[in-house]
C-alpha positions in Angstrom: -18.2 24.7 49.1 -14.6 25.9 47.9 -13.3 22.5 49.1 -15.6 20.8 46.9 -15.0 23.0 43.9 -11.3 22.2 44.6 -11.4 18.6 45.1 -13.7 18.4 41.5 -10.9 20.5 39.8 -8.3 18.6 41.2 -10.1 15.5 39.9 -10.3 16.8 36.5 -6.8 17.6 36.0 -5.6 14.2 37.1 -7.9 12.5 34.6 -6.7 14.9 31.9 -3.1 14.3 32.8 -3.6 10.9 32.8 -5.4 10.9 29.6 -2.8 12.6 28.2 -0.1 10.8 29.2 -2.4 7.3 27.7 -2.6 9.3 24.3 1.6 10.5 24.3 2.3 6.3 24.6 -0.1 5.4 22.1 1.5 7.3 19.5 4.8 6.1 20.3 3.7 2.8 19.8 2.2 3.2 16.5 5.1 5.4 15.5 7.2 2.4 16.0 5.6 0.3 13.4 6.7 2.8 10.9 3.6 4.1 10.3 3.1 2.1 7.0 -0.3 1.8 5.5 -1.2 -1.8 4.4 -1.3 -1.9 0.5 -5.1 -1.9 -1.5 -6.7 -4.7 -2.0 -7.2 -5.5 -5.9 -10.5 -7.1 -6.1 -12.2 -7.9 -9.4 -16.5 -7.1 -10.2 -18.2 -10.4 -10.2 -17.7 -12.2 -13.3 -14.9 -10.1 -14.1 -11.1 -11.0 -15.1 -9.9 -7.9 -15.1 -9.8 -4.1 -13.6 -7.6 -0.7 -13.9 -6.1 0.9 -11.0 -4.9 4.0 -11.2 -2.9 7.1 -8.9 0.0 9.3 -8.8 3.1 8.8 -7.6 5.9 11.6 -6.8 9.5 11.7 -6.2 10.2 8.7 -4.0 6.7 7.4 -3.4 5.3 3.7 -3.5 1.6 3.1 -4.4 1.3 -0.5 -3.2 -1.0 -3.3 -4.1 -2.2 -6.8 -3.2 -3.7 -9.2 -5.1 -4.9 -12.4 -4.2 -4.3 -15.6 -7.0 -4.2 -19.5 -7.6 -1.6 -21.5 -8.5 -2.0 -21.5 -12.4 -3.3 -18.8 -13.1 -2.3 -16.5 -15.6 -1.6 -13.0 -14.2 -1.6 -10.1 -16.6 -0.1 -6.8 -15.7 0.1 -3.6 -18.2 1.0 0.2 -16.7 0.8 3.3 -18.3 2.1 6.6 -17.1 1.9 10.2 -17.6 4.5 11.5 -18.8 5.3 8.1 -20.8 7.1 5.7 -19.1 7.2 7.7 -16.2 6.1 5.0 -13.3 8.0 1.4 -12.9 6.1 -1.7 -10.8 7.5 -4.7 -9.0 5.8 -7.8 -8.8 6.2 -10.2 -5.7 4.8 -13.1 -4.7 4.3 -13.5 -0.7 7.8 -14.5 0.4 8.8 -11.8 -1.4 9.6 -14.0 -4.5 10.7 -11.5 -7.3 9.3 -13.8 -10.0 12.0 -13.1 -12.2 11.6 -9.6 -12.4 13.9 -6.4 -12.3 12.0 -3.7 -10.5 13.5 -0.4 -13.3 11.9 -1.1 -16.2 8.5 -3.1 -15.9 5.8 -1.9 -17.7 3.9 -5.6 -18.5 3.9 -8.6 -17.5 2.5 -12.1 -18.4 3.4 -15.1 -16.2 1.8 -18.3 -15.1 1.2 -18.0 -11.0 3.9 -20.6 -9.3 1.4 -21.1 -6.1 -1.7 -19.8 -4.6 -2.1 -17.0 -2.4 -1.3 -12.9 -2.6 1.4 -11.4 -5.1 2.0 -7.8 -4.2 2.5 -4.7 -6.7 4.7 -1.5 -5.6 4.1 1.7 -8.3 6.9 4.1 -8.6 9.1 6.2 -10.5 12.1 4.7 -12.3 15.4 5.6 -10.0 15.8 8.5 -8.3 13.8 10.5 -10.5 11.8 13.6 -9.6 8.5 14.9 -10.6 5.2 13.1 -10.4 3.6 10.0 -12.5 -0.2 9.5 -13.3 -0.6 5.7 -13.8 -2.9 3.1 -14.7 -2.8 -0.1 -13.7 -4.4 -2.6 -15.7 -4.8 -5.9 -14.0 -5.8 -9.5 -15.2 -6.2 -12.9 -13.9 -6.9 -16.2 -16.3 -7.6 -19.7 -15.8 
């Protein structure tokens, strides 16, 4: 009976090791990938043109966005921030196209869409600065 008892312990701690050891290399292998979440997915109520996002940003964060257009369209972007001014996006297309604009002092932004497909928005404080930001981020698409 003690032989049996042993030989069922000894079982379970060789499937705990090796569970263990299964968990220790998955996390290494996620860690890899930088552990970055994929950005939100902007998506608009049927029938509408337009919705506000909003969130808080501090210090060195990024609140990140993607947003999914056709070629021709007009895309409309406005953000407010608490305090005023406070919060900065960057608008790129999918090859990481800049679209003409400088990521420090965006706050709208009207353009005609070159091409179809998703345009990515990154939130954040202006420079280095400290603190946090309460945005909104109102956005529109047009034929």
């Amino acid at each position: 009976m003690k032989n049996s008892l042993l030989a069922r312990v000894t079982k379970l701690a060789i499937l705990i090791s090796v569970s263990m050891i299964i968990l220790v290399g998955c996390s290494a292998a996620i860690a890899q990938r930088g552990g970055k979440a994929e950005p939100n997915r902007i998506e608009f109520k049927r029938g509408a043109t337009s919705t506000i996002v909003s969130g808080t940003v501090r210090g060195d964060e990024e609140a990140e966005y993607v947003l999914a257009a056709k070629k021709g369209q007009r895309l409309i972007i406005k953000l407010t921030s608490v305090p005023v001014k406070s919060a900065v996006f960057q608008l790129l297309g999918e090859n990481n196209d800049t679209l003409g604009l400088e990521y420090e002092a965006n706050y709208d932004y009207s353009g005609v869409l070159p091409k179809a497909g998703d345009y990515f928005i990154t939130v954040t404080r202006p420079g280095q600065s400290k603190g946090t930001s309460r945005y909104k981020l109102t956005v529109s698409v047009r034929q």
